[in-house]
C-alpha positions in Angstrom: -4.7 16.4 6.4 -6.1 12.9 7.2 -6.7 10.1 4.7 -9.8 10.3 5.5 -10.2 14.3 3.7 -7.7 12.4 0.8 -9.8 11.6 -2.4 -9.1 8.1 -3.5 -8.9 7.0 -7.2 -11.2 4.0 -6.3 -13.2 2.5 -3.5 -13.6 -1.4 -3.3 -15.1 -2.3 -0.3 -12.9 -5.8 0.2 -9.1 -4.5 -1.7 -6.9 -2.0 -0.7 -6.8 1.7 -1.2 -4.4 3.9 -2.8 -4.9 7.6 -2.7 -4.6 10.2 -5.7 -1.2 11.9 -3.8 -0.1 8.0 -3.6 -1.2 7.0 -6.9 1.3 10.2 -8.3 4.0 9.3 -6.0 4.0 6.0 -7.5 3.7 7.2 -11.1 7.0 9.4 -10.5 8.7 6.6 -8.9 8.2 4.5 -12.0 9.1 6.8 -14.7 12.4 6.8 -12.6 12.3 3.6 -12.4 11.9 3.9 -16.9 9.9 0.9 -16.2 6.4 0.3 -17.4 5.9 -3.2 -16.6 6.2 -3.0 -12.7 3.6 -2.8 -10.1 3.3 -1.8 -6.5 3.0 -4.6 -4.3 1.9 -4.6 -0.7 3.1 -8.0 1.1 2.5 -8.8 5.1 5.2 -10.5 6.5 6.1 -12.0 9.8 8.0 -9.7 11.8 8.9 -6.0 13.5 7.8 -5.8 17.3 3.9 -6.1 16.6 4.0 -9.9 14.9 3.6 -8.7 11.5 5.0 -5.8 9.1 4.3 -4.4 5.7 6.4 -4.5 3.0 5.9 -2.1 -0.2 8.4 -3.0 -3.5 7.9 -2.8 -7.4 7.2 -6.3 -8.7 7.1 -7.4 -12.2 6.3 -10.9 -11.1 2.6 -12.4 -11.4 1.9 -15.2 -8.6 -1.0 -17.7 -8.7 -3.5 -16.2 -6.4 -2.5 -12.4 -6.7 -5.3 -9.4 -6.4 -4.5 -6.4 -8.8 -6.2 -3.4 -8.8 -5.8 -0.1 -11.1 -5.8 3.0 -9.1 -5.2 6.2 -12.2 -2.8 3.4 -14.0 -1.1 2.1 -11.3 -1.2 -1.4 -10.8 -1.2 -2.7 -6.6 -0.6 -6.0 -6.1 -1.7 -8.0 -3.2 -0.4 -11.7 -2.5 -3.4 -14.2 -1.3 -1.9 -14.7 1.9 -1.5 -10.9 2.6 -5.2 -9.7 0.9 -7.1 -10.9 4.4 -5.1 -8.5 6.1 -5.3 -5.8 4.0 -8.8 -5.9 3.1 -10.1 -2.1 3.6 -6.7 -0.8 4.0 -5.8 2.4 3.1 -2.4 3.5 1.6 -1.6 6.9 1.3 1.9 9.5 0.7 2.6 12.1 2.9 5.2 15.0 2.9 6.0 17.1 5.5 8.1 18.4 7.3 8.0 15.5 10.2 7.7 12.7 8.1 7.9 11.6 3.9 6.9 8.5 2.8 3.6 6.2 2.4 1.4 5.5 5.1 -0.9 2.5 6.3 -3.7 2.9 7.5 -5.2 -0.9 8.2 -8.4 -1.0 9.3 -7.6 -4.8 10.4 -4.2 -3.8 12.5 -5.7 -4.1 16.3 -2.0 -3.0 17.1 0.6 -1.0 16.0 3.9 -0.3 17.1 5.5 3.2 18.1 7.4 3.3 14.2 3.7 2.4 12.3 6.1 -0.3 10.1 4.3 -3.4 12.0 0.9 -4.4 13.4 -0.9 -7.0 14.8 
């Protein structure tokens, strides 16, 4: 399964995406969490072998400039020095038996390394 044959819980042209299986993942990660007031928050940072990385972490915080978007009635949060390189991107769960956890799949990145966990 690609993301692209993933249904997604909502389609802005210029955010980022989160898928229905991603959008549950997160759900069950909260309720574990017994937190309500948390949101997903997708950061780019400077570092890993390609320049730049992702980093995805619950954030109860608000910061002046953020972009939050509902996907199902979870809340993904997008710093305004991380949104231009995000724009379009598409985030996504998988679980098989090669690999578990969420994917990126940045429309942006014109490199990746080997791992997937930075770009360029």
């Amino acid at each position: 399964m690609t993301v692209q044959d993933t249904a997604l819980t909502s389609t802005p042209v210029t955010g980022v995406l989160l898928t229905d299986v991603a959008a549950e993942k997160v759900k069950a990660l909260l309720e574990q969490e017994g937190r309500d007031d948390l949101k997903l928050r997708i950061a780019v940072q400077p570092g890993g072998c390609s320049g730049l990385r992702y980093q995805l972490f619950f954030d109860e915080r608000s910061l002046d400039g953020d972009v939050v978007e509902d996907f199902n009635g979870v809340g993904v949060v997008t710093d305004r020095m991380s949104t231009p390189y995000l724009g379009g991107a598409t985030i996504d769960f998988v679980d098989t038996i090669e690999k578990q956890g969420f994917t990126i799949d940045n429309p942006n990145a014109t490199s990746s390394c080997a791992c997937g966990d930075s770009f360029s």
